[in-house]
Wavefront OBJ file of the C-alpha trace (Angstrom):
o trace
v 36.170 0.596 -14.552
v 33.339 1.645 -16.736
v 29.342 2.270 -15.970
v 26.736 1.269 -18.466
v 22.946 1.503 -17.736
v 20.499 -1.066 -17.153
v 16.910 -0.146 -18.269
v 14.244 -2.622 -16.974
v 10.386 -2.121 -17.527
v 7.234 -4.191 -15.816
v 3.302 -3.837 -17.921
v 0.627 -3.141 -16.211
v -0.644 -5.844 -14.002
v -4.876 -5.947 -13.282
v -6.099 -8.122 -10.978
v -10.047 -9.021 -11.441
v -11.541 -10.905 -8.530
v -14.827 -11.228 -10.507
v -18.166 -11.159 -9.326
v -18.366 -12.278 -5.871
v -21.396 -13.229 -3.338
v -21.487 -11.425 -0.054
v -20.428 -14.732 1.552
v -17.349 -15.382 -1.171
v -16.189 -11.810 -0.474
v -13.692 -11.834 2.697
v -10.423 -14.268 1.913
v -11.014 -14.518 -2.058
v -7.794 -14.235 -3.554
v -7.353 -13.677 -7.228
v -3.344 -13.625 -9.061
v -2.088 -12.000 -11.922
v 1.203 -13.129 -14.018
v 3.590 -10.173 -14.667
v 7.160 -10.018 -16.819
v 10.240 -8.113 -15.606
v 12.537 -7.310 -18.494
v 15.785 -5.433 -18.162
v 18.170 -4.861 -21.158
v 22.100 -3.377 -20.739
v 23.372 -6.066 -18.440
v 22.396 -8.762 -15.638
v 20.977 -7.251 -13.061
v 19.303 -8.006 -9.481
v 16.031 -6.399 -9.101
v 14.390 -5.591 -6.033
v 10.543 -4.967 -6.441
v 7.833 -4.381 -3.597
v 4.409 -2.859 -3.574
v 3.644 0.933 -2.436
v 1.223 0.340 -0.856
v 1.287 -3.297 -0.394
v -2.256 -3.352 1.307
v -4.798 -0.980 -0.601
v -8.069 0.656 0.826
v -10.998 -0.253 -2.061
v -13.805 2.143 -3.101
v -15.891 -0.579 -1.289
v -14.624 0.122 2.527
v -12.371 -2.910 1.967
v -8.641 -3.409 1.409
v -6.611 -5.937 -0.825
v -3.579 -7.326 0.666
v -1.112 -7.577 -1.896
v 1.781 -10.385 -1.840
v 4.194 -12.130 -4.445
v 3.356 -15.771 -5.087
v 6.884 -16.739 -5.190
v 8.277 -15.548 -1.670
v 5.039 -15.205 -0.066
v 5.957 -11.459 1.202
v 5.460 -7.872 -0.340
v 8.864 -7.654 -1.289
v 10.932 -9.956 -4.141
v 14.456 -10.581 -5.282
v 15.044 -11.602 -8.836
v 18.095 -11.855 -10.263
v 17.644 -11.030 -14.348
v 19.686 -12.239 -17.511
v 20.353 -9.288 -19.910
v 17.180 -8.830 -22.071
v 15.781 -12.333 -20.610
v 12.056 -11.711 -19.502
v 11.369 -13.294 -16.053
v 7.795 -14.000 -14.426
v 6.267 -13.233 -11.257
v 2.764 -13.492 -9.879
v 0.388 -11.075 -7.681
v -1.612 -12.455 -5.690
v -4.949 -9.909 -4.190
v -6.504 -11.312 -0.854
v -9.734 -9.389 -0.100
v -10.420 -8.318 3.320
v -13.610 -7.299 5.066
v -17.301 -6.885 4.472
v -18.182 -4.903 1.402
v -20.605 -1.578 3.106
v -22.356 -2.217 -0.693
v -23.018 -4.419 -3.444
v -21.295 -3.132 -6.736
v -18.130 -2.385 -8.351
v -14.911 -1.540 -6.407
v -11.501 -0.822 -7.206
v -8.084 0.341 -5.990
v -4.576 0.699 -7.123
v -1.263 0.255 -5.807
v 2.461 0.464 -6.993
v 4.985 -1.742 -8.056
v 8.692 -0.177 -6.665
v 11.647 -1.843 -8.456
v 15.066 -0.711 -7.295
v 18.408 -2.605 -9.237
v 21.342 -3.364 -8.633
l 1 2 3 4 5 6 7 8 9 10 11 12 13 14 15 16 17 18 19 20 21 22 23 24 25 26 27 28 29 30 31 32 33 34 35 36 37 38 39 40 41 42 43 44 45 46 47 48 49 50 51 52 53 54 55 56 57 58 59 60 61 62 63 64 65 66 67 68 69 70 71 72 73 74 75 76 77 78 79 80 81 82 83 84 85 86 87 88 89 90 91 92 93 94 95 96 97 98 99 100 101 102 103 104 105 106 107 108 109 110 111 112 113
């Protein structure tokens, strides 16, 4: 039996809903393509989002999901240094308290095996 290491890696992902009328606000949803690469071996990564809804600067909150199981949690199962997609998908939620800029942030988890 022998033990190598797997090293993965995920960019940055920014989501942008835009400019948005008071109106458009509640239920716009917005999605962002990422790339999950790991190199050392085939591997089966686990990823979900910490936290998977996020309170904006706005007195809102972003649900976060992935586009391909519909959840906050994936399964992918990787080739050895063969990049795979994914896609975040932002739902807005609430009534803005004011007009402007707002922002938030959340974390991406990924756990292998």
């Amino acid at each position: 039996m022998y033990c190598y290491w797997v090293k993965c890696t995920i960019g940055d992902i920014i989501i942008d809903h835009g400019t948005l009328s008071p109106g458009g606000y509640n239920g716009n949803i917005s999605e962002k393509a990422g790339a999950l690469t790991c190199v050392g071996g085939d591997a089966t990564a686990h990823l979900s989002f910490t936290p998977s809804t996020i309170a904006l600067s706005n007195g809102t909150d972003s649900i976060l999901i992935f586009d391909e199981s519909r959840n906050e949690t994936l399964v992918i199962s990787l080739i050895d240094n063969m990049p795979k997609s994914f896609t975040v998908v932002s739902t807005l939620s609430g009534t803005p308290a004011e007009t402007g800029q707002f922002q938030g942030s959340s974390t991406i988890v990924l756990s292998i095996d």
